[in-house]
C-alpha positions in Angstrom: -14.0 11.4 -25.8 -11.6 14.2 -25.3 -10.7 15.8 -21.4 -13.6 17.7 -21.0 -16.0 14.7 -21.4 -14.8 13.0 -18.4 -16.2 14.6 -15.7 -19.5 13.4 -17.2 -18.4 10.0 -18.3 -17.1 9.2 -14.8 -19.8 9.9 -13.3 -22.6 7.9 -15.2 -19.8 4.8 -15.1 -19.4 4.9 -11.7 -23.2 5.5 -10.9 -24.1 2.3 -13.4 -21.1 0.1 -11.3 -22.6 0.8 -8.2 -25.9 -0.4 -9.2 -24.5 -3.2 -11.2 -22.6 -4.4 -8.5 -24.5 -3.1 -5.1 -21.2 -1.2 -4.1 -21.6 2.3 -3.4 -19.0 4.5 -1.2 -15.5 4.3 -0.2 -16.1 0.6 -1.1 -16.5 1.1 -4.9 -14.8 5.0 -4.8 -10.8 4.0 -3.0 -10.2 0.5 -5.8 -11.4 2.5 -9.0 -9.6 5.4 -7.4 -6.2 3.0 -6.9 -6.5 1.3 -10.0 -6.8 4.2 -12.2 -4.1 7.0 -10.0 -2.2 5.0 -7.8 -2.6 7.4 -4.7 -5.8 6.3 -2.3 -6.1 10.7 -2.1 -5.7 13.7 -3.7 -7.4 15.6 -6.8 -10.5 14.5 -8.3 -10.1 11.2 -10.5 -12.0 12.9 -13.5 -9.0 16.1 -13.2 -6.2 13.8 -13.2 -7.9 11.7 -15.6 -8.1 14.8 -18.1 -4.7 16.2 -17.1 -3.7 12.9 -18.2 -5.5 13.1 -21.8 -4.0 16.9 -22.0 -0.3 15.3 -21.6 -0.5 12.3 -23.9 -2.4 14.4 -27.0 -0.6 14.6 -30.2 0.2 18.7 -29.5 0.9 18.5 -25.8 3.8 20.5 -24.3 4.3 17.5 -21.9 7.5 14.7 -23.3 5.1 11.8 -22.3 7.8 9.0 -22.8 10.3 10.9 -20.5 7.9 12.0 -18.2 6.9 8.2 -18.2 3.5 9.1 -18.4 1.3 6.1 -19.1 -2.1 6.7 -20.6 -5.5 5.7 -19.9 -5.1 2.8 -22.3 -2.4 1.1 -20.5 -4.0 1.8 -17.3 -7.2 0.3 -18.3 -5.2 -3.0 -19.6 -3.8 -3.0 -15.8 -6.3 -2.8 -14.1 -8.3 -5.4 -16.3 -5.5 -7.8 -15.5 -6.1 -6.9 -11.8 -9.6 -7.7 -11.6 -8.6 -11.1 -13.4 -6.2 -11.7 -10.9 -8.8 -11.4 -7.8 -9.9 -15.0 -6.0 -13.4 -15.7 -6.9 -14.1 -15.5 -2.9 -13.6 -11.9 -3.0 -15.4 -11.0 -6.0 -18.9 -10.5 -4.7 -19.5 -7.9 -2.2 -20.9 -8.6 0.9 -24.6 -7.2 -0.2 -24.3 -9.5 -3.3 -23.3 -12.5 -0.8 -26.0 -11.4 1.8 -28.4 -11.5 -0.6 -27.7 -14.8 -2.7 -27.0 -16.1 0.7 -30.5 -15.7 1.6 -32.0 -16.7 -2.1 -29.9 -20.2 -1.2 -31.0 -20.6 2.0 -35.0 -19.9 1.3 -34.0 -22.8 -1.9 -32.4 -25.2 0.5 -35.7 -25.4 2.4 -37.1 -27.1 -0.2 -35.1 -29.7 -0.2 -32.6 -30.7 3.0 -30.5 -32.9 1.0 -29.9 -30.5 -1.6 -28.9 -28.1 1.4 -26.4 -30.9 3.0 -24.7 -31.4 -0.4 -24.5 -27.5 -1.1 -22.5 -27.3 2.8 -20.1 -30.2 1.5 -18.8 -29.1 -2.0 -18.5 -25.3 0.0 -16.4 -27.7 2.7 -14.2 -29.4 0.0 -14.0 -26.3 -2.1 -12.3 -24.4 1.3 -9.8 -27.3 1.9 -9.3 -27.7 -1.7 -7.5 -24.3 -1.2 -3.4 -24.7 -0.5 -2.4 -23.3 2.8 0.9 -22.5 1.1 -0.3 -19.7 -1.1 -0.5 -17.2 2.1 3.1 -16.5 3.4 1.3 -15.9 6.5 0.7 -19.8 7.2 4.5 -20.3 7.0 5.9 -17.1 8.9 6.9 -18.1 12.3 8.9 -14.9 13.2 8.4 -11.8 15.4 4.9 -10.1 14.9 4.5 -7.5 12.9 3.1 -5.3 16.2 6.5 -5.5 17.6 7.2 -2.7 15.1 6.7 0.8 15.4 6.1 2.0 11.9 4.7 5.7 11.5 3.9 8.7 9.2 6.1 11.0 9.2 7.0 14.5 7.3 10.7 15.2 5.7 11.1 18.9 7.0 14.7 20.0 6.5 17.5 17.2 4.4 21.0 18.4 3.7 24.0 15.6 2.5 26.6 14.7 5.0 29.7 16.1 5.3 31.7 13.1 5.2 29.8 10.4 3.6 29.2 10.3 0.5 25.6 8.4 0.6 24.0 9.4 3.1 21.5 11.9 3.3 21.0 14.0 6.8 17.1 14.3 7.6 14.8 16.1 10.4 11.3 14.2 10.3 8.5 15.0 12.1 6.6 11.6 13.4 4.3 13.9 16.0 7.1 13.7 18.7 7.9 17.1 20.6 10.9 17.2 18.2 12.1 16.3 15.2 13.8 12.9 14.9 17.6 13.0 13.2 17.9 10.0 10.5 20.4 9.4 8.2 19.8 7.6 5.7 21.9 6.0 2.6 20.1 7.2 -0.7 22.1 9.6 -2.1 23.1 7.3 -5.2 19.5 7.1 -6.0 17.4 10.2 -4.7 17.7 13.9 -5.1 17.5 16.5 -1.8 14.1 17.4 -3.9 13.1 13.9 -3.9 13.0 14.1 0.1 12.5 17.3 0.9 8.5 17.8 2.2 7.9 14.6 1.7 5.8 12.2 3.8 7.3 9.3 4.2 7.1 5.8 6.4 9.8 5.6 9.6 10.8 2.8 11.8 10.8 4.5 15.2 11.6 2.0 17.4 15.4 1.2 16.3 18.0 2.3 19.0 19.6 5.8 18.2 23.4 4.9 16.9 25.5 7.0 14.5 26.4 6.9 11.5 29.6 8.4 10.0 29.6 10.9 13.4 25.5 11.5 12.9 23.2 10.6 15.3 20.6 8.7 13.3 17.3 7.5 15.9 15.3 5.7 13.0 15.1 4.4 9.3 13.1 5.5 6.4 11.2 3.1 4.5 12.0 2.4 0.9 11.7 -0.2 -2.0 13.8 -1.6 -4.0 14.1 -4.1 -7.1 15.6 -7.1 -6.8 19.6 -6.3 -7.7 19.1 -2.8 -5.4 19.9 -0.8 -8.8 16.5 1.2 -8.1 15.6 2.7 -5.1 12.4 4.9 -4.3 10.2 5.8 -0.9 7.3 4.3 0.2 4.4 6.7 -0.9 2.2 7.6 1.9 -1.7 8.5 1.3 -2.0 12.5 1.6 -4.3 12.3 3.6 -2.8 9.9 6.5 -2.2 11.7 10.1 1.6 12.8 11.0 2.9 10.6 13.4 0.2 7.7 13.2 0.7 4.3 13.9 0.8 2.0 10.2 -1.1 -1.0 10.7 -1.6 -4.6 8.7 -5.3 -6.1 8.4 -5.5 -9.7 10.0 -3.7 -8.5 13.2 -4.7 -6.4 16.5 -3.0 -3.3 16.9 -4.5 -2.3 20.0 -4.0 -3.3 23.4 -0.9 -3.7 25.4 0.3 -7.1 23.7 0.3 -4.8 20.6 2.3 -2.2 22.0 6.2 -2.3 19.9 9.1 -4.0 21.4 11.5 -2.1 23.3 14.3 -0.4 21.3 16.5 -2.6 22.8 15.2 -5.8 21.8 14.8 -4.8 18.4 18.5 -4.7 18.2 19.4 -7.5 20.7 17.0 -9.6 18.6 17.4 -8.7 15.4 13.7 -8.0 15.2 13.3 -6.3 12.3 15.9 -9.0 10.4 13.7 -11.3 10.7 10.6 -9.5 9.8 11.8 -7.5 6.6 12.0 -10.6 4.6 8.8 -10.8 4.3 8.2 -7.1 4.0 7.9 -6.6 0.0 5.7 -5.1 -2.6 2.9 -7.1 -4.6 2.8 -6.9 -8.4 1.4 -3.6 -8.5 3.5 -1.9 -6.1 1.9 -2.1 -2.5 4.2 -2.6 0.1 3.1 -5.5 2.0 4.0 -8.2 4.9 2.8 -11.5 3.9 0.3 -10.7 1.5 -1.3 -8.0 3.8 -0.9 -4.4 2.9 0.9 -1.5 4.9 -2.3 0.6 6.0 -3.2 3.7 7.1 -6.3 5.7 8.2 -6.2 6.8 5.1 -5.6 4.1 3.3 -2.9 1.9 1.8 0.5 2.6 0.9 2.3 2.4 -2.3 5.4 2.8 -4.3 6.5 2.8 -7.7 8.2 -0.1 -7.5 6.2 -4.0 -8.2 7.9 -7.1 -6.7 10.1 -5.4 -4.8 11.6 -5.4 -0.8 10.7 -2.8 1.6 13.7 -2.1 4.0 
């Protein structure tokens, strides 16, 4: 079709998913939503979607290949090879699993042997999985509570004086002023790269200064491997200033997950330890161990796959 059938199209696809699948909701809306944008928020999927058929037609205005724009095509190969990378255990929904868990159970009544050898293989098939695979099994540093990572807002940016990479910053992370970060990424972002945007800061890192500036934090960024490309950490629009990031699997409530001290961050080397295992997955989402960088409205991203987040 061409961009005015989408609309349409998207809707009677997704309908016919969620009653394929038993998904409905944020459940079924925030993956396709992901998959097919790369943003958790914003415009409509079936506007961007025919935005993005505009751009990539044979008499658009739009470069597509300099503008890097990749089309619905590509993005559809993607995501296919997403899907095919998802372990089996997580591709039923939990209505699907409910409900085939009951069919099983009302079977297994029927015969109790049947039901003792189903509880086995389920047992073997669980152990049969390596430990290994999740970094999470083998990470024995500092928790990833000791860090105080929030949303924040780029409000004013201006280039040092005197240093020839780094960039002066006031960001708003909900405090009663703004904090004062400088931050080394003038070889590989523009002022209008920063400037409004919202963007992921370390809070808790002792205020020091750097080349006479008094920097109280760190922006979060990825890179690639040889540190030749260098972009921010994309934060959902929607995601509150100054909230608290979290990681699923672990508690960020409570006064044992309150962040370490400023001090012992530094005296420590807290975060040292930590940001090796801070990195983004093969399609861009910055994660520690395996678990992505969350917040209320969803998860983070960045442009870059396979990368560090530092």
């Amino acid at each position: 079709g061409d961009e005015t059938s989408y609309p349409q199209e998207y809707k009677a696809t997704m309908k016919s998913m969620a009653k394929e699948m038993k998904v409905k909701g944020k459940n079924l809306f925030h993956p396709v939503r992901l998959a097919l944008t790369g943003e958790m928020s914003g415009q409509d999927v079936p506007k961007q979607l025919s935005l993005l058929a505009m751009a990539v037609g044979d008499d658009s205005a739009v470069n597509a290949v300099a503008a890097d724009v990749v089309p619905i095509e590509a993005r559809m190969e993607r995501l296919k090879s997403f899907c095919e990378s998802i372990p089996d255990e997580f591709r039923v929904s939990k209505t699907n699993a409910g409900g085939d868990k009951g069919k099983s159970e009302k079977g297994s009544k029927k015969d109790a042997n049947g039901k003792k050898e189903s509880a086995a293989s389920s047992s073997a098939a669980a152990s049969s999985s390596p430990a290994q695979d999740d970094p999470l099994s083998s990470y024995e540093g500092p928790p990833i509570t000791a860090l105080d990572i929030r949303v924040g807002r780029i409000t004013k940016v201006w280039t040092h004086e005197e240093a020839d990479k780094l960039y002066c910053e006031e960001i708003d992370v909900g405090e009663d002023e703004p904090r004062l970060i400088a931050s080394g990424l003038r070889p590989y972002l523009s002022e209008e790269d920063l400037d409004g945007r919202m963007v992921l800061v370390l809070c808790n890192l002792k205020a020091r200064k750097l080349a006479g500036f008094p920097s109280h934090g760190m922006v979060l960024c990825a890179s690639n491997e040889d540190h030749t490309e260098v972009k921010l950490v994309s934060v959902p629009v929607d995601a509150k200033i100054g909230e608290r990031v979290s990681v699923p699997g672990f508690n960020f409530e409570g006064e044992e997950a309150k962040p370490f001290a400023e001090n012992k961050i530094g005296k420590k080397k807290v975060f040292e330890k930590i940001a090796p295992f801070l990195k983004t997955s093969e399609y861009g989402v910055p994660e520690f161990c395996g678990r992505p960088l969350l917040t209320s409205a969803g998860v983070c991203t960045s442009p870059i796959n396979n990368g560090s987040v530092s």
